[in-house]
N, C-alpha and C positions, 0 to 999 in steps of 0.2 A: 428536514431541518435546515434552515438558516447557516450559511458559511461565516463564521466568525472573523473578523476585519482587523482585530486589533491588534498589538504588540504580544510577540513572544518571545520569550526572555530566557535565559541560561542565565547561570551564575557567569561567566566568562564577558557576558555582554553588559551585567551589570556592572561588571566591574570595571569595564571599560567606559561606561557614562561615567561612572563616581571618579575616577581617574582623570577624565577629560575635566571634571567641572571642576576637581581639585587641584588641577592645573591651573585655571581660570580660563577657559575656550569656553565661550558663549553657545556652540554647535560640536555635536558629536556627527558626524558622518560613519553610517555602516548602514547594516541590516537588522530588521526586525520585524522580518517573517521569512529564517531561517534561511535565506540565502536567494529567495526570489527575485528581491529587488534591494537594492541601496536607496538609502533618504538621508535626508537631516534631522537630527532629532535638537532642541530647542533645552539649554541647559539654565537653568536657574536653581536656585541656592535650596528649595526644599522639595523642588518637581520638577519635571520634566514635562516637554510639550512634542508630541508625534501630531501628525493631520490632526494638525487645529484643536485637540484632546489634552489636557494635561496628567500625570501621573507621578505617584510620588514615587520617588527611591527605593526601593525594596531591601526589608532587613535580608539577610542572609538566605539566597536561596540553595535548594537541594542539588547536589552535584549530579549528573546525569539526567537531568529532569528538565523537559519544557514548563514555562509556567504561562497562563493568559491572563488577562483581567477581567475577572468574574464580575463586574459592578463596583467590588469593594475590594477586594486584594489582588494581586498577583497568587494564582491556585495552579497545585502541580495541576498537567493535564493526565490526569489518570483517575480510573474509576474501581471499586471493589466491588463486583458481585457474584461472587464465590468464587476469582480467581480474580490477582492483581494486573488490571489491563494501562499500559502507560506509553505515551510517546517518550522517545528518546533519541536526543541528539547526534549526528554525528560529524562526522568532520568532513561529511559532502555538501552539506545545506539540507540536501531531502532527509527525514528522518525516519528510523524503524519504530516498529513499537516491539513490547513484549507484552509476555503472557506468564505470571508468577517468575518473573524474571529470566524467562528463552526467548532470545533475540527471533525473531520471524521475519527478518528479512537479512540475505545477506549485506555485510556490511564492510568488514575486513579489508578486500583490495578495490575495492569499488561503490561508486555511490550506488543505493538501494533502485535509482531511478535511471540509473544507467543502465546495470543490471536486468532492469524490466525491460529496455529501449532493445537488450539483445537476445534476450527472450521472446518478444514479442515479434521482432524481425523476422524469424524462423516460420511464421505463419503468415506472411506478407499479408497483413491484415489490408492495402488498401481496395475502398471495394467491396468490402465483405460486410456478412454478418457475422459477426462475432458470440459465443460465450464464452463468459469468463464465470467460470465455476465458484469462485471463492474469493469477493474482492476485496480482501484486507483491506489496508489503504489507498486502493484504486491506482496501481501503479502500473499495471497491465493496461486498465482503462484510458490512464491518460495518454498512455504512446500507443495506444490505439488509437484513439484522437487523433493524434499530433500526426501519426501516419496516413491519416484518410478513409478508416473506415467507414464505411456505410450506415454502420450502428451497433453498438454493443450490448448484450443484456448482462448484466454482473448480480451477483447473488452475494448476500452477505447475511451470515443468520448469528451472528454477536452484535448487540444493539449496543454494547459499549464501545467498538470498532467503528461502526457507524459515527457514533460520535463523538471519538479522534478523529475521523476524517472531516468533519466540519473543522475544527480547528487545525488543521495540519494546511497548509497552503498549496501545497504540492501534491492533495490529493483535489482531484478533478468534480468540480461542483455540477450535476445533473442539468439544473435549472440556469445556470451560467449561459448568457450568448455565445463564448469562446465553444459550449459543448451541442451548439447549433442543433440541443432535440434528439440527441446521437447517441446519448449515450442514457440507457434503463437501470436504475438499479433497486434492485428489491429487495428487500430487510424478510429473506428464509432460507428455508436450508434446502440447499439444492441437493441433495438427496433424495428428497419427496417433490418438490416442485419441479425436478425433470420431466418426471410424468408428464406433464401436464405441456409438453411441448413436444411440436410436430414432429412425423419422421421427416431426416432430409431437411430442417428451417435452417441448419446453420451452416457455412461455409468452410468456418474454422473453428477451434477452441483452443481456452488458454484454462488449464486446471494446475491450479498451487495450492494445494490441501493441507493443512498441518499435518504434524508428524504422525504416522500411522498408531503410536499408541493414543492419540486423543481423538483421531477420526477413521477408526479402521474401517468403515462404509464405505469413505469414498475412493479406497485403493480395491473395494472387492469386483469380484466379477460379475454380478450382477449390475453395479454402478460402469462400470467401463462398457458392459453391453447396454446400457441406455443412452453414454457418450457415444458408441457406434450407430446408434440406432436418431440422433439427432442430426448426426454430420452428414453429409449429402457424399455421394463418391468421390474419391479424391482430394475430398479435404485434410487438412492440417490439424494437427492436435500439439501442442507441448506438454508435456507434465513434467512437473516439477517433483525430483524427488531427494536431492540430495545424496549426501551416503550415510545415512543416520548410524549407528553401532556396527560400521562394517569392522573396524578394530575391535572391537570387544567380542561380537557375537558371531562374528565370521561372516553375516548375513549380506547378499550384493541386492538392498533394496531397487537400484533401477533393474536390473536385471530377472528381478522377480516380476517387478511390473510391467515391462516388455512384455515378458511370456503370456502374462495375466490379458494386455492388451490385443497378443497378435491373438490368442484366440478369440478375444471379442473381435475380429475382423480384421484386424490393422495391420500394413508394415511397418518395423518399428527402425530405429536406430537409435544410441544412447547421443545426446547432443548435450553440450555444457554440462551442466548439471541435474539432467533430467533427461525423458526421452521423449524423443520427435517422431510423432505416429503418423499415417499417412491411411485415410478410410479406404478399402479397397474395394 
């Protein structure tokens, strides 16, 4: 799918054109595409003009909610197919999304794309070939990019994720020159589609799986011995685990997946918020 070019709008930013033009400024200056780049945007009395485009005013939009221009309105970016999938803003520029309302990316003290940049660092992706087990928004992919990888394969088996990431700016477009060929990504579920790759093809991996009640496959032990059985000796793994119900349930998720890891092959150690495997 085609990377979507136009304006994305919050309530906050519209309110800022209607503000400026209610002032009487001819020209709004900021952003509108979430924090990538600054423009002018072109103020007139019943629309506005972005790159040579015009658009009108938009009644009232949803608080927390990105919206695009579908042809005819400004439309939330969210889709419903048997769970509520939606971009949302935050106060970094990059944005997360959810899933029936659980944030999937951290957000709190840091932007979500920063957050990926020190994650990703931990497997000194330049040079390598990369998997990325689970590309939500492609936020591992692009600072793999950005750091010099050799090429990355990403797996993403939510077709409605897929396309938030055409609209979201800050996730990384395949077919883009800036992504020089470099980066694969495939609309399945890399559960079953590991099979299907070599022992030994990958250098490093990056795995950020949802939480273990909606995807417990890719925390078992069978999955982690086919992530052993991909990585070449002495490659890098991250996984991402969180502390999901350590307060409630007593439960030390990374600490289970270590154990679960080093028998699949690995040295482990707990890193950030997740743990740093090492194929032995």
């Amino acid at each position: 799918m085609s990377h979507y070019s136009g304006p994305l709008l919050t309530r906050p930013i519209v309110q800022a054109l209607q503000a400026a033009r209610d002032a009487g400024a001819g020209e709004w200056t900021g952003s509108l595409d979430l924090g990538v780049s600054r423009g002018n945007a072109l103020l007139l009395t019943d629309a506005w003009q972005w790159r040579d485009r015009r658009y009108p005013y938009p009644p009232a939009l949803k608080d927390r909610t990105i919206h695009y221009w579908d042809g005819e309105e400004f439309a939330p970016a969210a889709r419903y197919g048997g769970a509520l999938i939606k971009l949302v803003p935050t106060e970094w520029g990059a944005p997360t999304f959810e899933i029936d309302g659980i944030k999937m990316l951290p957000t709190a003290k840091v932007s979500p794309f920063e957050d990926a940049r020190r994650k990703v660092a931990l497997i000194e992706p330049r040079g390598k070939l990369v998997l990325d087990t689970c590309g939500g928004l492609g936020y591992f992919a692009a600072c793999c990019l950005e750091a010099g990888v050799a090429r990355i394969d990403s797996f993403e088996k939510n077709a409605d994720v897929l396309w938030l990431r055409t609209l979201n700016p800050w996730s990384p477009d395949p077919d883009a020159p800036a992504s020089g060929g470099r980066l694969k990504l495939s609309h399945a579920d890399v559960s079953q589609a590991i099979a299907q790759l070599a022992d030994a093809s990958m250098d490093a991996l990056l795995h950020d799986p949802p939480r273990f009640g909606i995807a417990g496959e890719l925390y078992s032990q069978a999955f982690y011995g086919q992530l052993a059985r991909v990585l070449r000796r002495g490659g890098r793994l991250f996984h991402y685990t969180g502390s999901p119900n350590k307060l409630t349930s007593g439960r030390d998720v990374p600490r289970e997946v270590a154990k679960r890891l080093e028998q699949a092959g690995f040295k482990t150690q707990l890193a950030l918020d997740g743990v740093l495997a090492v194929r032995k």
